[in-house]
C-alpha positions in Angstrom: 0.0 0.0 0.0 1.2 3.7 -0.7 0.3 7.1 0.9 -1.6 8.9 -1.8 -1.8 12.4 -0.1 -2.0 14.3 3.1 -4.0 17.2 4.0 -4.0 19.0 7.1 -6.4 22.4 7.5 -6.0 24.9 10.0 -9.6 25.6 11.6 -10.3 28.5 13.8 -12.0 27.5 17.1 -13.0 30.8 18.1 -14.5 29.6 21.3 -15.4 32.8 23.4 -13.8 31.1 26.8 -10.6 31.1 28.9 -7.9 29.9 31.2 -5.7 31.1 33.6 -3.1 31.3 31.0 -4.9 31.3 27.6 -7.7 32.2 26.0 -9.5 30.3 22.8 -11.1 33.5 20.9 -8.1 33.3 18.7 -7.0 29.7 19.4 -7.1 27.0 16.2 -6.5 23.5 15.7 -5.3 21.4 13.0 -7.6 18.9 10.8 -5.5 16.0 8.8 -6.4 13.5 6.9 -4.3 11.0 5.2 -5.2 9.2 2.4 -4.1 5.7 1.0 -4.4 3.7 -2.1 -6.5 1.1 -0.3 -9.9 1.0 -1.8 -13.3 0.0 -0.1 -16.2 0.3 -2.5 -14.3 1.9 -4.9 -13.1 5.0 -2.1 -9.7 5.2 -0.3 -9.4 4.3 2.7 -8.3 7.5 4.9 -7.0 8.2 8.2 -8.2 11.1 10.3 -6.7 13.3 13.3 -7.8 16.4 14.9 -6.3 18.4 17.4 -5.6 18.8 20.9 -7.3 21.5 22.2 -5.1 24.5 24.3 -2.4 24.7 21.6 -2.3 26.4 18.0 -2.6 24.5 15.0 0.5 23.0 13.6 0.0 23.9 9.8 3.2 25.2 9.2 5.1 22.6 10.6 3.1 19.8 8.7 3.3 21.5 5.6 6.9 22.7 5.4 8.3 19.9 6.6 7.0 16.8 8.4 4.4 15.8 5.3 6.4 16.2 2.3 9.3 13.7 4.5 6.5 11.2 4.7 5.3 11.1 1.4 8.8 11.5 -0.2 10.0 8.1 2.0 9.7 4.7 0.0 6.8 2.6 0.6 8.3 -0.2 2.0 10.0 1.9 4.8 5.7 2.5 5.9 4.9 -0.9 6.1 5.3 -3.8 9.0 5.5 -7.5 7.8 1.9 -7.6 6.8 2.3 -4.7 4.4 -0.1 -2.5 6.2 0.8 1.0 7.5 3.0 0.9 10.7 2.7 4.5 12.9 6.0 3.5 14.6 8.1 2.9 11.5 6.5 6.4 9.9 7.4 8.3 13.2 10.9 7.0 12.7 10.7 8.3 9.1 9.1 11.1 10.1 12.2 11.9 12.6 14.8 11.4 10.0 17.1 14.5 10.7 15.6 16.1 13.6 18.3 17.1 16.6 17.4 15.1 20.1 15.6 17.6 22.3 14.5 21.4 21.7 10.8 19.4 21.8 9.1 22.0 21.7 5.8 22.2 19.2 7.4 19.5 17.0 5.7 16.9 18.9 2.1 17.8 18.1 3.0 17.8 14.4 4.2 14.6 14.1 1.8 13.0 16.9 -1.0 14.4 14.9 0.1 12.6 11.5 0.8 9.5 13.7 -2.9 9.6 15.3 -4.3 10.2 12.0 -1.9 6.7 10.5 -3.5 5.0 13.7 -6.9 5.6 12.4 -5.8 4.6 9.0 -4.4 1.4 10.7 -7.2 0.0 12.4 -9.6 0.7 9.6 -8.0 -1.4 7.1 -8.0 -4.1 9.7 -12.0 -3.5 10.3 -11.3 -2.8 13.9 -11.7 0.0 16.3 -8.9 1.6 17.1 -9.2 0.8 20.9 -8.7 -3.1 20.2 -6.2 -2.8 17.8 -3.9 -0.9 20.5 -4.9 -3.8 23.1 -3.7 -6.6 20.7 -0.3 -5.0 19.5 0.4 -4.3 23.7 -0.4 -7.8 24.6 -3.7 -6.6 26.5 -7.1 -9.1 27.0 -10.1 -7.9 25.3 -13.6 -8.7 25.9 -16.3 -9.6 22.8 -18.8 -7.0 25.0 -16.5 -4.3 24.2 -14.9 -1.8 26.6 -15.9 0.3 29.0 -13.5 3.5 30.4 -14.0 6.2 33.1 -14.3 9.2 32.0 -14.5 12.9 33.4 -16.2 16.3 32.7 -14.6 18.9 31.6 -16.0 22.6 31.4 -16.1 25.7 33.9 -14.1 28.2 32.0 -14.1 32.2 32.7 -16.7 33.3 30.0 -16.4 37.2 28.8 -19.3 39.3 29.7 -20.6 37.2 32.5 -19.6 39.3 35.0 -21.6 39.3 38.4 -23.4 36.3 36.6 -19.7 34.2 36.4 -20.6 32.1 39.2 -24.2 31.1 38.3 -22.5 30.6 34.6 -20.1 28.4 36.2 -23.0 26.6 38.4 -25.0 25.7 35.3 -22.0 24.5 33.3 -21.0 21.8 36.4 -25.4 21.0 36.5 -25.4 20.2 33.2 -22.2 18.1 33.1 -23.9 16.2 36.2 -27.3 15.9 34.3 -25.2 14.1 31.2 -23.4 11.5 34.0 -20.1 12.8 34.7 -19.6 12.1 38.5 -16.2 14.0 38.5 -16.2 17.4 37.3 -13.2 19.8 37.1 -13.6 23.8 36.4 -10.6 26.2 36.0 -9.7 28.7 38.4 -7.6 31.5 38.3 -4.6 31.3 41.1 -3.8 35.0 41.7 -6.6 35.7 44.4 -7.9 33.1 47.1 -11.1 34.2 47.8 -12.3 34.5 43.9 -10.6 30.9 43.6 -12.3 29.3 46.8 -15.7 30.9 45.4 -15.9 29.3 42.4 -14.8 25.9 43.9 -17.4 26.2 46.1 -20.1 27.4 43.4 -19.2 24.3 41.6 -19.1 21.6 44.6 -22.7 22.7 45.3 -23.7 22.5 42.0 -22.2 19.3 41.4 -24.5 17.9 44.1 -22.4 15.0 45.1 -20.4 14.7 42.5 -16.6 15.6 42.6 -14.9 18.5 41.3 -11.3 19.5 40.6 -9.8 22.4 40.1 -7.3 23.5 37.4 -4.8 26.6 37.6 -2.8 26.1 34.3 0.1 26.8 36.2 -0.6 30.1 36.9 -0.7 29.9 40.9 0.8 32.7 42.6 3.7 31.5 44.9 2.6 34.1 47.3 -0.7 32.8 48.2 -0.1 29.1 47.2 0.2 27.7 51.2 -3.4 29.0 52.0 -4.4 28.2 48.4 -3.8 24.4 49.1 -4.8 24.5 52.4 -8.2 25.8 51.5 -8.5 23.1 48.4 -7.8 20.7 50.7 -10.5 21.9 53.3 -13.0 21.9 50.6 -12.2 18.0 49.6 -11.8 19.0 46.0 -10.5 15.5 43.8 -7.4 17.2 42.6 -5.6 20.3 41.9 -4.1 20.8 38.1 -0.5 22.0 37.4 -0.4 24.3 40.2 3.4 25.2 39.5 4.6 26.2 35.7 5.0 22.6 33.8 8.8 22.3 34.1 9.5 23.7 37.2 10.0 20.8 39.1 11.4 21.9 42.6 8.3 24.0 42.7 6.0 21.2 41.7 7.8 18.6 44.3 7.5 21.2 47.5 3.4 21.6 46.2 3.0 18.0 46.4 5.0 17.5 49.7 2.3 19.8 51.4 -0.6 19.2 49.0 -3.4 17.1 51.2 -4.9 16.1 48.4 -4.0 14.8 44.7 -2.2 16.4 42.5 -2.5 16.6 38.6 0.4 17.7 36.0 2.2 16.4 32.8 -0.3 18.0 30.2 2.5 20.4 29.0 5.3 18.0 28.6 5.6 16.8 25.8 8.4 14.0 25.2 9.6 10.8 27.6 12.6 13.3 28.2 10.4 15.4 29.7 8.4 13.0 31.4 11.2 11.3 32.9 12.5 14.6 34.4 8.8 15.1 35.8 9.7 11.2 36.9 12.9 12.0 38.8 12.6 15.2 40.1 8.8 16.5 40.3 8.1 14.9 44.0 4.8 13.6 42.8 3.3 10.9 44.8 2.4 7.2 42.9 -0.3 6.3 45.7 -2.5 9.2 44.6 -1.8 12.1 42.1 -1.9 11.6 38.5 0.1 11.9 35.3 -1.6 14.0 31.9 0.9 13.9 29.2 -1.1 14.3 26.6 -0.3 11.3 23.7 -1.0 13.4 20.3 1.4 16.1 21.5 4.3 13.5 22.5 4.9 12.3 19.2 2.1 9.7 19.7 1.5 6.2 21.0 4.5 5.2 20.7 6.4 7.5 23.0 3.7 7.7 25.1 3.8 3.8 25.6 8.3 4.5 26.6 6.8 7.2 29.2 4.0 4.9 30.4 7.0 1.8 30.5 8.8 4.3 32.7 6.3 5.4 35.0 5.2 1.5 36.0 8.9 0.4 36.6 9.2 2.9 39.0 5.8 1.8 40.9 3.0 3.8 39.3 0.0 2.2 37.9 -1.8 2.7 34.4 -4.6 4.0 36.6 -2.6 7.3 37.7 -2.4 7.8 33.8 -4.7 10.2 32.8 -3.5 11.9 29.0 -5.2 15.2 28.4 -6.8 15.6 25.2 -10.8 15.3 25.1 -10.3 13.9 21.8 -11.8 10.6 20.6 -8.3 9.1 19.7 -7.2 9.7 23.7 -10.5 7.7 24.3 -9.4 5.0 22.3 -5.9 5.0 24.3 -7.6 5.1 27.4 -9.7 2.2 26.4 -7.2 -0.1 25.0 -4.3 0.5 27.4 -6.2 0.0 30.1 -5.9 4.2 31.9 -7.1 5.5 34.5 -9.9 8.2 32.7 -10.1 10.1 29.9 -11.0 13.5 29.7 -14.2 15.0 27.7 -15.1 18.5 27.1 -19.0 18.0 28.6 -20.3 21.2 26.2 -21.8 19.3 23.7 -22.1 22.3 21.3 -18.3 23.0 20.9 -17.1 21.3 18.3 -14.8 19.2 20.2 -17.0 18.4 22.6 -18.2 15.2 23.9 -17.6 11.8 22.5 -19.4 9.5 19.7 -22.6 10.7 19.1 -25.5 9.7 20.9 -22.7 7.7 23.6 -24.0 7.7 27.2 -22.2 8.5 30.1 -23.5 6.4 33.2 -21.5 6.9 36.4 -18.8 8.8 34.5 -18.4 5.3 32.5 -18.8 5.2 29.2 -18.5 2.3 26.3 -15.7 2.9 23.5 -16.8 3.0 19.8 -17.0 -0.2 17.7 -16.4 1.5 14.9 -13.1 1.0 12.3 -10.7 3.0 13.4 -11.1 6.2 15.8 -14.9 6.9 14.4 -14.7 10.7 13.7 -17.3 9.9 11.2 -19.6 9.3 13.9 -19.3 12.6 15.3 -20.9 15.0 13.3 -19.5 18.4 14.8 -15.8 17.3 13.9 -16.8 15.7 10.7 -17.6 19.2 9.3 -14.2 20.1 9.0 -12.7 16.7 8.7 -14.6 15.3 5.8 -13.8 17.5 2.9 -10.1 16.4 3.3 -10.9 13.1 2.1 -13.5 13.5 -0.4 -11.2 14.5 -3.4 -7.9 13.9 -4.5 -7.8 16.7 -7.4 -5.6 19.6 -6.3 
């Protein structure tokens, strides 16, 4: 088989919400999609990726550089024994004359085309993505299919709310509780205590029994950060999100040394170098926080599966792993490699919200896709700007 094209499309999110450290009006995301010479009812069989959401799309990278390596590579170099596409061996090719280190946005550019090879991959062996994964790592699988743990995500700051922010916030948290998600987690700002311990609280009494954590994007001021954690603690929230900047480990190690409760970082690393620094010198704490590097911007499966490898020989389990993303191909990692939960955006009207259509969420559980491959085509938001890709192969 031979790659026929690839096609990635910068899409503009514009989502009128923000962070601590960002915010989306101007963010975008990439759409890919490759396409092979494998026919099925006379149409090529194509892979698809999108996005992580919280970075910019990765056009410019894709374009100058990492697609036109792939596609100039010979065939054979793609291809495991079977003669079907192998991510690993394209990464490898993908990598050809790239320095070790200086990570940087690199990662996302190749994980993206890796994701999208994955799809690609487990459609032309008529599987879901999920199971495929399971197989090639050695995992059981189940003929009922699999079922993962998932959590809400939601809670942003929303322009022009003002005095109404709160009761914004409230209803956000409901609404995720009304759709299943037991565990909830909102973002906060870190630079004032009492704004921070107000939306916690608007949010644990919305979620009505349900759990909620809190996320500061690294953007906790060191001043206040003592009372900050004591008050998280008193308030019993489920975890606290990169409290300290991503790579500054000394900070991170004397959070979690006086943290009472769980703390949650990685989402910003994005390489096993990185992660094994986080490994050695972050402090964190195998019999409760938890670990987010996020796979699509690592490069992929395949480095994540290294980090992962390094994380359980040093006494961590697959159920502190917890990759950002709240895209469906972290789902299907989740799934098949057996992690602790998976992260969905709960507002169903963004257009990476949610997962397949019509999936339910029952206890924050939910049952992975039986479709081929990742099953973007059974998500009709994303499928807007992913489908055209495919459709054509004239210029």
């Amino acid at each position: 088989m031979k790659l026929l094209a690839i096609r990635e499309q910068t899409i503009p999110l514009s989502a009128p919400m923000r962070n601590a450290s960002v915010s989306y009006d101007a963010m975008t995301a990439s759409a890919l999609c490759v396409i092979s010479d494998c026919l099925v009812d006379g149409q090529p069989v194509v892979g698809f990726a999108f996005d992580s959401i919280g970075r910019y799309g990765k056009g410019g990278l894709l374009r100058d550089r990492f697609i036109p390596r792939l596609l100039a590579a010979d065939a054979s170099l793609l291809l495991d024994s079977s003669g079907l596409i192998d991510p690993s061996a394209c990464v490898a090719v993908l990598m050809q004359n790239e320095k070790e280190g200086g990570h940087g946005e690199r990662p996302g550019a190749v994980g993206l085309i890796e994701a999208a090879l994955w799809d690609l991959r487990a459609k032309l062996e008529g599987k879901p993505l999920w199971r495929v994964l399971a197989q090639q790592c050695g995992r059981p699988l189940t003929a009922s299919g699999a079922v993962f743990s998932v959590y809400g995500s939601c809670g942003h700051f929303r322009p022009g709310r003002g005095a109404a922010e709160l009761d914004g916030l409230a209803a956000e948290v409901a609404a995720a509780r009304a759709a299943g998600f037991t565990t909830v987690k909102v973002k906060i700002g870190g630079a004032n205590l009492e704004d921070d311990v107000a939306r916690a609280r608007a949010a644990i009494d919305a979620a009505a029994g349900g759990r909620i954590a809190v996320d500061v994007n690294g953007k906790l001021d060191p001043l206040i950060e003592v009372r900050w954690l004591e008050a998280m603690g008193a308030l019993g929230v489920a975890w606290v999100e990169e409290p300290a900047s991503p790579l500054d480990y000394q900070r991170l190690a004397r959070i979690a040394a006086m943290s009472p409760i769980p703390v949650a970082t990685g989402e910003n690393l994005f390489s096993w170098d990185d992660a094994r620094n986080l490994l050695r010198y972050g402090g964190l704490r195998p019999d409760r926080d938890l670990i987010q590097v996020d796979i699509s911007l690592s490069y992929g499966i395949g480095e994540y599966l290294r980090i992962l490898e390094s994380f359980e020989s040093a006494g961590w389990s697959r159920r502190a792993m917890v990759p950002h993303a709240g895209h469906l191909f972290a789902a299907h990692a989740v799934a098949g490699l057996g992690l602790g939960m998976h992260e969905s955006a709960s507002d169903l009207s963004l257009a990476f919200g949610g997962l397949w259509d019509g999936t339910e969420i029952t206890e924050s559980c939910a049952k992975a896709s039986e479709a081929p491959g990742v099953g973007f085509e059974f998500k009709s938001r994303l499928m807007q700007w992913l489908r055209p890709l495919g459709e054509s192969l004239s210029p």
